[in-house]
C-alpha positions as CSV (number, residue, x, y, z in Angstrom):
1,X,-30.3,36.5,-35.3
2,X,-28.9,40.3,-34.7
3,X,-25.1,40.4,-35.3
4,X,-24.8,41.2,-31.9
5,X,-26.6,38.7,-30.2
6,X,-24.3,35.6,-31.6
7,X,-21.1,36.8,-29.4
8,X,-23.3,37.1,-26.4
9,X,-25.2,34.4,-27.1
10,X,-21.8,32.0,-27.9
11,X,-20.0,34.4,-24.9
12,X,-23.2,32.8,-22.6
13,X,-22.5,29.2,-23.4
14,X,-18.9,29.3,-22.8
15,X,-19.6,30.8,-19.3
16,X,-22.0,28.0,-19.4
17,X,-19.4,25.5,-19.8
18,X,-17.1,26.7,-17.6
19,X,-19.6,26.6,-14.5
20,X,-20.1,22.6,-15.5
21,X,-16.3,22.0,-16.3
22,X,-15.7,23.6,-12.5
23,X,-18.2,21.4,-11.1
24,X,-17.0,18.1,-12.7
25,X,-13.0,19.2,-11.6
26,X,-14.9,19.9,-8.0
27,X,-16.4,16.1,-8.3
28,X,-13.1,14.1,-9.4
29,X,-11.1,16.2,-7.3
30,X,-13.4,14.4,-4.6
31,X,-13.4,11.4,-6.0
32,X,-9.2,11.4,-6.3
33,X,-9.3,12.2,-2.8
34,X,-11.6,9.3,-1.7
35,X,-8.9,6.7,-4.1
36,X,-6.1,8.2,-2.1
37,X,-8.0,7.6,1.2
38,X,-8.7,4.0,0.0
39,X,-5.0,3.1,-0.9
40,X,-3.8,4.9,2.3
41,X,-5.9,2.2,4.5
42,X,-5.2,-0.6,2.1
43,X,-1.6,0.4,1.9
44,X,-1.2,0.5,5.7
45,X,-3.5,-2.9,6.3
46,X,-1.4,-4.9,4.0
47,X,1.8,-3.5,5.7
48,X,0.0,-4.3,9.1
49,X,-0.3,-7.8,7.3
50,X,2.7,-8.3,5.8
51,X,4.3,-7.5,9.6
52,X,1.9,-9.7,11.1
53,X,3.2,-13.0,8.4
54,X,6.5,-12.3,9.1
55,X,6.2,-12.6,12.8
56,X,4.4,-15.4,12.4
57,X,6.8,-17.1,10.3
58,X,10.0,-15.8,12.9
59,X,7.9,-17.5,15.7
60,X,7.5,-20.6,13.7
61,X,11.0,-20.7,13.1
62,X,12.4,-19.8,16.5
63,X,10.2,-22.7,17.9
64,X,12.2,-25.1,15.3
65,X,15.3,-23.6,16.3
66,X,14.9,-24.6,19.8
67,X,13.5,-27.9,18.8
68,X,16.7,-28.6,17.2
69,X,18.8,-27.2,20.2
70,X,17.0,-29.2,22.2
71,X,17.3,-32.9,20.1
72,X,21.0,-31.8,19.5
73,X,23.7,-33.9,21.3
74,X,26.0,-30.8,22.4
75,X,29.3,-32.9,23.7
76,X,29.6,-34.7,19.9
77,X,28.1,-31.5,18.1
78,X,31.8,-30.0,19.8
79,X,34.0,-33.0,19.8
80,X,32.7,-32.9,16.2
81,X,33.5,-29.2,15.8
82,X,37.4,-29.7,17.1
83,X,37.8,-32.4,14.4
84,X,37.1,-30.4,12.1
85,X,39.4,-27.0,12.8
86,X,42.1,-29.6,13.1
C-alpha cells in the first residue's frame, strides 16, 4: 500500500464511522423520545388512577359517615358532651 493511500484510506473509514455513529444517535434519540412518550401516558394514567381510588375511597367513607350520623342518638351524644366539659 502507497504511503499515501493509508491516511486516506484510515481518513475514509473514520468518515465511515461517523455517518453510522450519526445514524445510531438519530435512532436512540427516537427511541428516548418514544420512552418519554410512554412514561408521560403511564405517568398521567396512574395519576388519573390514583385520583379516581381516592375518590372512591372519600365516597366510601362519606357514606359511613352519614351512616353513623344517622344511627347516632343526638340528645345523649350532647347531654354526654356537657358531662364531660364539666
Amino acid at each position: 500500500m502507497n504511503v499515501e493511500e493509508e491516511p486516506k484510506q484510515k481518513r475514509a473509514e473514520r468518515l465511515s464511522e461517523i455517518g453510522e455513529l450519526k445514524l445510531r444517535i438519530g435512532t436512540t434519540r427516537k427511541q428516548v423520545a418514544v420512552i418519554g412518550e410512554v412514561i408521560a401516558r403511564y405517568g398521567s394514567a396512574q395519576k388519573e388512577l390514583l385520583v379516581v381510588r381516592a375518590e372512591r375511597k372519600r365516597t366510601r367513607q362519606e357514606a359511613q359517615l352519614r351512616y353513623q350520623l344517622a344511627r347516632l342518638n343526638k340528645t345523649a351524644a350532647s347531654l354526654e358532651a356537657l358531662c364531660e366539659t364539666g
